[in-house]
N, C-alpha and C positions, 0 to 999 in steps of 0.2 A: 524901413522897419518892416520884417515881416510878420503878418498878420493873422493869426485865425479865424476863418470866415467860413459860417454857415450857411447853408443857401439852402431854403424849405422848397420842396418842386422841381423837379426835372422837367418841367415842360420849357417850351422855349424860351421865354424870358429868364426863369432858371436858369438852365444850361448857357445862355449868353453870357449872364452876369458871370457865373462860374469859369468859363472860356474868359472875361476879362479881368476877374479876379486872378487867376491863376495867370497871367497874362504879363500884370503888375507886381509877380512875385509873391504872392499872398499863398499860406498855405489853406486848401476851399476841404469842408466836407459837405457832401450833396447828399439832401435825403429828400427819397420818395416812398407816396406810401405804395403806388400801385407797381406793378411787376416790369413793367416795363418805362424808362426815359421817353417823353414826347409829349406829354399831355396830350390834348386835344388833338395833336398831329403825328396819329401814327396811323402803321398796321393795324388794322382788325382780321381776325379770320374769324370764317362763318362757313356755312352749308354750300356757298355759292362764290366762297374760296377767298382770296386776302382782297379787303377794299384799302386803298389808298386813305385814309380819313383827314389829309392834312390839306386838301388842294384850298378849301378855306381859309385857309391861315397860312402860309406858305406861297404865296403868289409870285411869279418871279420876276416882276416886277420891284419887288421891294429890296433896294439897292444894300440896305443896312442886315438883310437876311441871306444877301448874296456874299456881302463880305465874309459875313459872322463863317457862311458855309466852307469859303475858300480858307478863311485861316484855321479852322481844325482840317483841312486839307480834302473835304469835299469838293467838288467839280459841278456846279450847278449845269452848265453844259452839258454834263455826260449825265447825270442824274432828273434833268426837268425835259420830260415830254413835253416840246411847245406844239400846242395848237389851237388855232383862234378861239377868241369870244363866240362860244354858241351857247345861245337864249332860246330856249323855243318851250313852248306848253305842251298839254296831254296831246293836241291833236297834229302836230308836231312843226306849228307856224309858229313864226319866230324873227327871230335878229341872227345873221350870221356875220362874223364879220372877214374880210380878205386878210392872207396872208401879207405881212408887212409891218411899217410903221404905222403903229394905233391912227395917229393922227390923220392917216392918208387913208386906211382901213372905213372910216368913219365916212 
């Protein structure tokens, strides 16, 4: 049976459910109020040009945000800059960690 399904929020959880609402066959209407799809994880532009705003929430590590990405036909490969855990404070000591497996890194 197919369904009418509203989904309040474009941000990722949104767009997930939506992606597996529509998925299941279901017909989704998605509403956001701000201008842009992402929530908390998008582009911003400023004076000192577009920031990234999503590397907190988007980690690629997360198996279930890799898939979600590959089945609307993103490339996390091609799309995620990997590079290490770097920690460091104002005076710019810190934790760095090696390229590699976390585990071994460590």
């Amino acid at each position: 049976m197919v369904r009418r399904i509203a989904v309040v929020g474009a941000g990722w959880s949104g767009l997930a459910a939506a992606v597996q609402a529509t998925a299941a066959g279901h017909q989704v209407h998605l509403f956001e109020m701000a201008r842009h799809c992402g929530g908390r994880a998008r582009s911003v532009e400023g004076a000192a040009g577009v920031l990234d705003n999503g590397q907190h929430i988007l980690i690629g590590a997360y198996v279930r945000t890799l898939a979600l990405m590959r089945q609307v036909g993103a490339d996390p490969a091609r799309l995620f800059e990997r590079q290490p855990l770097t920690i460091t404070g104002p005076d710019g000591r810190g934790l760095t960690l090696a390229r590699g497996s976390p585990p071994l890194a460590f």
